[in-house]
N, C-alpha and C positions, 0 to 999 in steps of 0.2 A: 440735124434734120436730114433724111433720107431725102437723096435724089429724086426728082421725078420720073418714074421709071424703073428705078431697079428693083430688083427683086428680095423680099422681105422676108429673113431669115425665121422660119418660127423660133418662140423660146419654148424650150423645153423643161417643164418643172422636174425640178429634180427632187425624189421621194426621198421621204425620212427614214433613214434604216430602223427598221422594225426589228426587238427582239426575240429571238427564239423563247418560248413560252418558258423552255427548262429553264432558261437563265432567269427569268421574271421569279419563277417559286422557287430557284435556289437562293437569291439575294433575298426573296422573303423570308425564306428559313433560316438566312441568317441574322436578320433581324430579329426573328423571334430567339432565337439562341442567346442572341445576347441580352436581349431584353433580361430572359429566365437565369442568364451569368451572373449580368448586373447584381438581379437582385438579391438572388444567393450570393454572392461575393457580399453586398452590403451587408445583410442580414448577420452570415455567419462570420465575417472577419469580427465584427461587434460585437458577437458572440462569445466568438473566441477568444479575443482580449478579455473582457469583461471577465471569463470566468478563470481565466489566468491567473490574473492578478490578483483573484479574491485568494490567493498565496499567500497575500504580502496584508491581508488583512489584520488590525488588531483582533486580537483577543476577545476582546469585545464585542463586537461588531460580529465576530464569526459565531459567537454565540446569541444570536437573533435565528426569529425562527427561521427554519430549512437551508440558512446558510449553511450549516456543517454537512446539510446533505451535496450542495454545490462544491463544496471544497474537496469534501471526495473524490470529485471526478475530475478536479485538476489537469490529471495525464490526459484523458482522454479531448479534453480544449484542443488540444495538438492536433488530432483529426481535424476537427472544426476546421481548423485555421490550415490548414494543406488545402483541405477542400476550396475554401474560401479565397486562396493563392492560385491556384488551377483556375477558378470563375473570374476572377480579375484577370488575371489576365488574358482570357477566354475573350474577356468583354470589354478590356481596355480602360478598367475601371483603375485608375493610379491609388486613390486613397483607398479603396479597399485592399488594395496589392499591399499597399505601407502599413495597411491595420495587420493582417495575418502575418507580415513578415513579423513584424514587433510581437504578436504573438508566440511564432514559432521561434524566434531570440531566445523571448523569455524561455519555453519548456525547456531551450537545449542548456539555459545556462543551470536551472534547478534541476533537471532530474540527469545533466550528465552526470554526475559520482554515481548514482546509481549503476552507473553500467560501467564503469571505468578507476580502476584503483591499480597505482603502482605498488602499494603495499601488498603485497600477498601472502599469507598461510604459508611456510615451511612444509618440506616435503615431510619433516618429521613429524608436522599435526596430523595429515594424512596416516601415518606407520601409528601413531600412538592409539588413533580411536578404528582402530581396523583389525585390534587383536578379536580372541574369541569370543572376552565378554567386553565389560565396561571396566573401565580402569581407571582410577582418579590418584593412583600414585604420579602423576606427570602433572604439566601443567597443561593442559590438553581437556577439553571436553567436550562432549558431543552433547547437544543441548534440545530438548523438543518441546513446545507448547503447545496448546488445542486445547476450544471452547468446545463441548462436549454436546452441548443445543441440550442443556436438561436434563442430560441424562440420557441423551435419545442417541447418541453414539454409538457405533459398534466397539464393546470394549475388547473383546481378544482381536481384533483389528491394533489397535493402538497396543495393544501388550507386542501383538507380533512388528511391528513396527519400531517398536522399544527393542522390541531384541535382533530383529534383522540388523538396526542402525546401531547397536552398542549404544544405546541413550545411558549416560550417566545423572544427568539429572531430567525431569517429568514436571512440568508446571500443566495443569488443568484447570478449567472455569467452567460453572453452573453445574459440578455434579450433583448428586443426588445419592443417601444413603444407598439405594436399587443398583446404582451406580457403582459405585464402589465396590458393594458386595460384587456386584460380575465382576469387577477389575480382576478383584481376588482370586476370585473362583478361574479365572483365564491366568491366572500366575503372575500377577504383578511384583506379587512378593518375593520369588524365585529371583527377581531381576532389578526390581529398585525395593529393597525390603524396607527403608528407612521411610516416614509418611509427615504429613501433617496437613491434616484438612480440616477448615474451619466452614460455618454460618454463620450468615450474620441472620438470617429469618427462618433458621431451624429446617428449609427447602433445598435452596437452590448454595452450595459452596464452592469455595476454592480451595487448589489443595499443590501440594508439592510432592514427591518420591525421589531419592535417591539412594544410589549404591553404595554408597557410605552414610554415615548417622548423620542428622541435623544438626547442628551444637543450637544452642539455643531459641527453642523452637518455636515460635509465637503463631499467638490466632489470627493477629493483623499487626502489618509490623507497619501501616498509613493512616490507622485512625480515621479510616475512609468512610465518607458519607454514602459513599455508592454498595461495599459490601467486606465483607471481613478479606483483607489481602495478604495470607499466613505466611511465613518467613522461617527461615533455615540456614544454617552459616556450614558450606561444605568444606571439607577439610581437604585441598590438594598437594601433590608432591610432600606426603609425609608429613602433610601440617604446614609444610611451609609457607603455602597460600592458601589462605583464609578467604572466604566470597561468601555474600550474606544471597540467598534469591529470595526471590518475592512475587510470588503469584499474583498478576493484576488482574482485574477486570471492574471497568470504570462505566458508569454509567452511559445508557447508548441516548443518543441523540436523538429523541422523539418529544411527539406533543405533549407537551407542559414539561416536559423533561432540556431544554436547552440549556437554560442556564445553572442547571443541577450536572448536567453535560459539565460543562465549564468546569466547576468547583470541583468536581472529582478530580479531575486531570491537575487544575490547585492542588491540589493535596498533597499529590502524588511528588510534582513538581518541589516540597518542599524538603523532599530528603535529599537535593543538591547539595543542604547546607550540612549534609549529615555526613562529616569527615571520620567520625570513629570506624565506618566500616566501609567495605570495599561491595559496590551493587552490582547484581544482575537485577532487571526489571525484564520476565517473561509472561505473557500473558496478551487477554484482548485489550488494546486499550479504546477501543471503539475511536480512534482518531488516525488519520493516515498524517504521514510527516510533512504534506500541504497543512495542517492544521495548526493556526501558529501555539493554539495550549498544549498542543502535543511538543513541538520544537522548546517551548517552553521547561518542559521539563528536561531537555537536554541540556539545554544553557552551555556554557562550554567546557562540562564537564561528562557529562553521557554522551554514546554516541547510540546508532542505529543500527544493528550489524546488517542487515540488508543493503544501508546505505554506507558502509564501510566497507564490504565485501568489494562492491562495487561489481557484481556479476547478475543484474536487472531489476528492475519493479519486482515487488513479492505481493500477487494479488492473493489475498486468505478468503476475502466474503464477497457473496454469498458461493457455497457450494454445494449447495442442494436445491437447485433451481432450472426445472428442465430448461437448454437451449441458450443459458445466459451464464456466459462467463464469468468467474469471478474479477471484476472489476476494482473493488478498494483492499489495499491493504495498510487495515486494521488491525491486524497481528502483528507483535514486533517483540524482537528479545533487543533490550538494549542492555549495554556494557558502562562498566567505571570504564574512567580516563586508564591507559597503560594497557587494555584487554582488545584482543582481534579477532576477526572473525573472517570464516570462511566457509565456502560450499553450504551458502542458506540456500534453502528452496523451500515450498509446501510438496507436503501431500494428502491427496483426498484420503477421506476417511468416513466412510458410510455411515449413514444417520446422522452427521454433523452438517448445521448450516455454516463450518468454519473448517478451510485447510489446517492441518497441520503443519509448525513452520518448526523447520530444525537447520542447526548450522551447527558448523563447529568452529571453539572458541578457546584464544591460548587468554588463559585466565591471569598465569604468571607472567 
């Protein structure tokens, strides 16, 4: 209690510091930020897993509607899931940060061979498929295939193509008689004179060329449901290696078509057990190597040469589509056990909704 008398100090209220207004709408914008991280972070990490893994799917299961169109786009999950690693941790989102991570695991652990092989092509493969023309005295071949979209191809394209690369052997799918004749009339014969092209519906064929004769030339060497798959055993180094090829093209993956999808790629899958001869499988197989009926028919006796090369993803479809990448790669030449490959890549090819993929491959 204050004296009587003395003198009564005022209080003085002391104010509340008041923020500067910038600072109020910065902290709110970063609230919203994270809000819109979070939720992209949750969404797409989810995502990205999810379509990850549809890798690792059976067989089965991949053959339900529009899965095989998700399985296709596999590689591209990995976007997803970087993005969804940025928003997490943008947003301090922990489980979404552990979803994309686990996502981005899994792509590095499947699609690294693609981009990474210690095995490589001899300088000598290079020197063998680099004379003037096409040579199959060696065990060396330069190898191209392309879906031709019907017919609707530019054919002195693919002849010039054939001749710039020294192609020794030509696998094509969905020609057409119209087709053909332009092959001709563009010089196919001058360069792979040897043929065999089948129908299975009198329309739409597959077909083989090469620079030396077929031996044993068949209309379909798969008893394929999807379409006659015609076959040729080329003769290299003198005879001494023997390679049977076989033009694919397996039925595509549309409505009412899934599990007719499926059985083709069955089919094909069953000449693993076919020990009497030595395979090339060149062609579309409408399945990228996400797709376990495709890995199926490797078993561990085919390989991939895109994915043996080990020199990137080989996108072939679509490539006739303004503004949009080709995305799946549907094309594949695979090899018997003992055969390698090298310097795969596509190249476009006007009027085709499919790259051409060519590599080169020591057969012996």
């Amino acid at each position: 209690m204050a004296r009587s008398g003395a003198p009564v100090k005022p209080r003085i209220a002391q104010a509340k510091a008041v923020k500067p207004i910038r600072t109020l709408k910065k902290a709110k914008s970063h609230r919203v930020r994270n809000v819109i991280c979070g939720f992209l972070a949750g969404i797409l990490s989810i995502a990205a897993l999810l379509g990850t893994v549809s890798h690792i799917l059976p067989a089965e299961i991949q053959a339900w509607p529009y899965v095989p169109i998700i399985v296709s786009l596999v590689p591209w999950f990995a976007i997803l899931a970087v993005i969804a690693l940025v928003c997490g941790i943008v947003s301090k989102r922990t489980m979404s940060v552990l979803l994309a991570i686990a996502a981005i695991a899994l792509q590095v652990w499947w699609q690294y061979p693609f981009f990474y092989n210690e095995t490589k092509l001899p300088r000598a493969a290079i020197a063998a498929v680099s004379g003037a023309s096409a040579n199959t005295q060696d065990d060396y071949a330069r190898l191209m295939t392309c879906n031709v979209f019907k017919g609707r191809a530019d054919a002195q394209e693919i002849v010039d193509v054939v001749r710039s690369e020294r192609v020794e052997v030509l696998a094509l799918q969905e020609t057409t008689d119209a087709f053909v004749d332009e092959l001709n009339k563009a010089g196919i014969g001058d360069l792979l004179p040897y043929a065999q092209v089948a129908s299975s519906d009198g329309v739409y064929g597959n077909g083989l060329w090469s620079a030396s004769p077929l031996g044993d030339p068949a209309d379909d060497d798969v008893d394929s449901s999807a379409s006659f798959m015609p076959g040729g055993t080329v003769s290299f180094n003198g005879g001494a290696t023997q390679v049977r090829f076989v033009s694919v093209h397996t039925t595509s993956p549309t409505n009412d078509y899934w599990q007719q999808w499926k059985r083709s790629l069955d089919e094909l899958a069953k000449l693993r057990f076919d020990t009497s001869r030595r395979y090339v499988f060149m062609g579309d197989f409408n399945a990228t190597y996400d797709h376990t009926p495709f890995r199926n028919i490797l078993g561990n006796r085919f390989s991939d040469a895109s994915r043996q090369a080990g020199e990137g993803l080989k996108f072939s479809w679509p490539a006739n589509v303004d503004y949009v990448p080709s995305f799946a790669g549907i094309d594949h030449i695979v090899l018997d056990s003992g055969m390698q490959a090298g310097q795969v890549r596509t190249v476009k090819v006007d009027g085709s909704d499919h790259k051409a993929l060519l590599a080169i491959v020591r057969v012996g």
